[in-house]
Every structure is written in C-alpha cells, then in structure tokens.
N, C-alpha and C positions, 0 to 999 in steps of 0.2 A: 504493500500500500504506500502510493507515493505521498507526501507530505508536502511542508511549504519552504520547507529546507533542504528539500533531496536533490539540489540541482551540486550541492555546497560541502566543500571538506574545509574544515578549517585544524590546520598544526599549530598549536599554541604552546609557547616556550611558558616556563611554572615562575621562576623567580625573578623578580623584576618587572613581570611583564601579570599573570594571573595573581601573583601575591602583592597587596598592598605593602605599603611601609610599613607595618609591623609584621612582615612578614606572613601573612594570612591569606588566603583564599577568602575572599569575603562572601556572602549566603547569596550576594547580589549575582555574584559572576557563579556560581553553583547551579544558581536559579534559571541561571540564561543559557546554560550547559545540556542541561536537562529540558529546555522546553526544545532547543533546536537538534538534540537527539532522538526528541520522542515525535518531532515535525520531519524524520525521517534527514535529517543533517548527518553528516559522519566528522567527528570529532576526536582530535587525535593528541598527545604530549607532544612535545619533544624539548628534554630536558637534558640536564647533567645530572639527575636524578635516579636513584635506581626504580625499577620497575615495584621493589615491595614501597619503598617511600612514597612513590607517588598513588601507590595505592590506597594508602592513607589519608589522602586529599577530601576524599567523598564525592568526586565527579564523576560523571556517569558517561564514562567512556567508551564510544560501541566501535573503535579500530586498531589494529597495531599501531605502536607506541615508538619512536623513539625514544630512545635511551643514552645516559652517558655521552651524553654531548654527540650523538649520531655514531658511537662505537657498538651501538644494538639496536636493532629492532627487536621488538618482539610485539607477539599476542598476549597479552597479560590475562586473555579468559581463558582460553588453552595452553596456557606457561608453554608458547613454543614459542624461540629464540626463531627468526627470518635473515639476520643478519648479522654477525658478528666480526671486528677489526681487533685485533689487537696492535700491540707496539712491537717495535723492531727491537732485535738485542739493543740491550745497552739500559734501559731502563731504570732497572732497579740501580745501578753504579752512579746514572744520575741523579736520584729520588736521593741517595746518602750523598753525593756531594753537594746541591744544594740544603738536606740537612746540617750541614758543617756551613755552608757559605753565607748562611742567612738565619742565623742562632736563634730568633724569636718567631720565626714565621710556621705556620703549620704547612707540614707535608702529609700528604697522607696518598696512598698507591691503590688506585682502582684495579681491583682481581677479577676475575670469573665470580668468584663466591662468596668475596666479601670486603670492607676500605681495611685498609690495615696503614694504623699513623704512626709514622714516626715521631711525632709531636704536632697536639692539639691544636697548638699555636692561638693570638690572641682571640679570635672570633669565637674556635669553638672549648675552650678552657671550662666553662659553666654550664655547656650542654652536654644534658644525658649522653651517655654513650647509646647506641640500638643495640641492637643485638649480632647484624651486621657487621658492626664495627668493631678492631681488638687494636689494642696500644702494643706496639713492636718493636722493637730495639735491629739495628743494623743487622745485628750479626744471626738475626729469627726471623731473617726472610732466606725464603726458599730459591734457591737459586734456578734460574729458568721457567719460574712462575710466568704466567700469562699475566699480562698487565692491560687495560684498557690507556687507562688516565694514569697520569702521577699529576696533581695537584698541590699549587704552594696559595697560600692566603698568607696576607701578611698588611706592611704598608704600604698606599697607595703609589710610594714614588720610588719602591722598589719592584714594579712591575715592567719597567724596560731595562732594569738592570737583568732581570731573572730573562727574558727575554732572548736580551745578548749574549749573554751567557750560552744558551739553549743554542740557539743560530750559530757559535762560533765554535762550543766544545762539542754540538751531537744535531748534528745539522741533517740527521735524516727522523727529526722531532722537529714536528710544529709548536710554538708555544704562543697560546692566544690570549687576549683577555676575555672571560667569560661575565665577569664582574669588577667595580674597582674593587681591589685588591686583591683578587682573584685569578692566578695567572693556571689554563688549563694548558698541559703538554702531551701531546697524543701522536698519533701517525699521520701522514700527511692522507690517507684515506680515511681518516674518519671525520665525518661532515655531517652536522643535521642536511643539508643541502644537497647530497649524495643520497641521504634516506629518505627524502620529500619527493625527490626524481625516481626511486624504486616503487614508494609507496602510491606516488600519484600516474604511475605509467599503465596503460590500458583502462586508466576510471576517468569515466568523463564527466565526474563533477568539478565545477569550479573550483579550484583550490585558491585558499587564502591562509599566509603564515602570518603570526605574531610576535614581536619578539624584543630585545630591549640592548642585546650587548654583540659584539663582534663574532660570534659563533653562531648567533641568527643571519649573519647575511648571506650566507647561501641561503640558507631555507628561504627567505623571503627573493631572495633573485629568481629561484629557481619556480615557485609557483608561481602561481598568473595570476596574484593579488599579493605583494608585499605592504605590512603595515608596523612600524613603528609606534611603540607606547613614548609620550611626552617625556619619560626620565631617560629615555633610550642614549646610547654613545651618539655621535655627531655625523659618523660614520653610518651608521646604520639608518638614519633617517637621511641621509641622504642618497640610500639603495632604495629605500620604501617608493612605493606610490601612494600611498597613506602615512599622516602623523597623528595619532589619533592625543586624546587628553591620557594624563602619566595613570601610573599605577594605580595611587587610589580611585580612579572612576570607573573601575570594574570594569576593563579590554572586552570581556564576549560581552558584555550588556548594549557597549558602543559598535561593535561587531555587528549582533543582531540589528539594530539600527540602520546601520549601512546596508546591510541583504534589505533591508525592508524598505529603505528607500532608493533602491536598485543603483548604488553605486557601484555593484559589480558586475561588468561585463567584459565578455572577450573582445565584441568589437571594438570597446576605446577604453584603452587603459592606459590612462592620463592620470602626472602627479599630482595630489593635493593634499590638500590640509583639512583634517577634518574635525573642529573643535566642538 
C-alpha cells in the first residue's frame, strides 16, 4: 500500500544533525520519523554509531542502516551485516602512537565486536561505560584484530595536528573531522557516501541525506537531495542544496515540511536556503 511518502528515502546522520544540543533525539523528530515510515517513507541512519547504540534511539527505522561512519551496513531487523571495510595494516601501531602523542585526548579503536579505549579522554571521562565498551592498555590489544575506526576526541585545535600526522606517518588512513574535536581515521573506502550509492542503486525513491560535519559530504553529494542542519561545518553547507534551521529545530520535522511543500524534485534541483 502506497503512502504519501513512498516516492522518499531519507539517510539521516544521528549527532549533530537528529540530536539537539543536549544531545537528545527530541519526541519532535521521533514523531516525524514515524509518521513518514508508516506514510510508507523509507528511512534510514547513517552514523559513526554502532548499530546496538542507535538502536536505543527509539526511531522507527524500516531500512538498512549505515554504520561506523559508512565502514557497515547492515539490517538491524535481521542482524545481517551488507557491507563491511575494515583498515589496512598499521592501525592498531597508530591508535598507540597517537596515545603517546596526545597524552589527554581519548582514543579509542572501533573492532568487529566491540570500542576498546585506550583512554576515555576529556569528553567521555563521566560517561557510563556500555557494555560494548572495555578500557585497554597497549600491550591487551590483539595483534591483527580487524579494526573499522580508530578514533581521537580531544581539543578543538589539535584536530589538524592529529591530521598531519595521519597524512604524513600512515598515509594509506584517511583522517577526517566527524565533529569539532573529533578526529575519525578509517580506510580510504569507507564512506557514508559509498553506502548511500549501494543503498540507493536500483530504488527509485527520491533520496534525500542529512547531515552536519565533513563525513556527511559524500552522503549528501551523492543523493539527489543534499541538506545541511544550520550548526553544520562550512564545508558541508556549501555541498548541500539545502541549509535547513540547526539542530535544535528537529531536521525530519523541517524534512517532512519540504516533501510537503514539494521542494523535492528530480527535475530542478536548485541550491537554497531553507529557514
């Protein structure tokens, strides 16, 4: 049974972009998730999230999921994994020498089965650990482990130092900004933007991505609706064809919006501003 949204995919990035500034999913954007799922809409993540995390959200998700910064897909209702990247040798040698290079900053190493941190670092110092999660020492990682991400958060103007570094000493790793202070280091194949193009090939619903920091701009290149949230990098709203209002005004409430006043079409897909 077709709906009023089955023409419609929408891939929406989780932090920065569906969680307000206190980090939350607000009832608002929950609300408008669910009414354009069950108007037959296909709505999808793509996060640096793992799939148990984001399923603690309470969204009501009906498609494969990016994951890990586009290093997964998967089906989250049939726990089957569509695609998987890992990193090239070298990995874990770099995760401990930025542990040594940058003494307060958290590292911590995206695996197959679970984050394994070499230190918490300032952000996440006072948050629970999951269950997922286990605190590690150098010399208690497994040598040859699959790695997705290795991850540093720290201070905001140590993110092009961590960078250069990445670029100069292990230059077959990408290192991007995912958030300020948040430096993500991966393989140069893993992309939400690569999973938007597998996910959105043979469906011919309009695709539209969301997204707020430099690991969204493929996703948003690559679908035929790119849409920037108002807190988004400068970078990113300037790939958008949309800049819609920031985080806290609830992205799928202003989303639904746009499909309803038919701002999206194939035939003219023209930049604007949408406040």
């Amino acid at each position: 049974m077709r709906g009023r949204y089955s023409n419609y995919a929408v891939y929406c990035d989780v932090d920065g972009t569906l969680t307000n500034s206190e980090g939350i999913v607000s009832e608002e954007n929950k609300a408008a998730v669910k009414r354009f799922t069950e108007e037959g809409g296909k709505f999808s993540i793509a996060s640096g999230r793992s799939p148990e995390n984001v399923k603690k959200l309470g969204l009501k998700i009906n498609a494969p999921c990016i994951f890990r910064n586009g290093a997964v897909i998967e089906d989250i209702h049939e726990h089957r994994i569509l695609r998987s990247v890992f990193m090239p040798d070298g990995a874990l040698e770099m995760a401990c020498r930025l542990y040594e290079m940058f003494p307060d900053a958290g590292i911590v190493i995206c695996t197959e089965k679970d984050y394994q941190w070499l230190r918490r670092g300032p952000y996440y110092k006072d948050v629970p650990l999951e269950k997922e999660d286990m605190l590690v020492s150098a010399d208690q990682l497994e040598s040859g482990m699959p790695v997705y991400i290795v991850s540093v958060s720290g201070k905001n103007h140590e993110d092009a130092e961590v960078k250069r570094f990445v670029e100069h000493e292990y230059p077959q790793f990408y290192a991007y900004s995912s958030y300020p202070g948040f430096i993500d280091i991966t393989s140069f194949e893993t992309s939400k933007g690569e999973c938007l193009k597998i996910l959105a090939k043979n469906d011919t619903r309009i695709s539209i991505a969301c997204g707020d920091g430099e690991n969204d701009i493929g996703m948003i290149r690559n679908a035929d609706y790119g849409i920037a949230v108002g807190n988004a990098c400068d970078v990113l709203k300037m790939n958008a064809d949309f800049v819609i209002q920031d985080r806290d005004h609830h992205a799928m409430v202003q989303i639904l919006q746009m499909i309803n006043e038919g701002k999206f079409d194939r035939k003219a897909c023209t930049s604007d501003v949408h406040e």
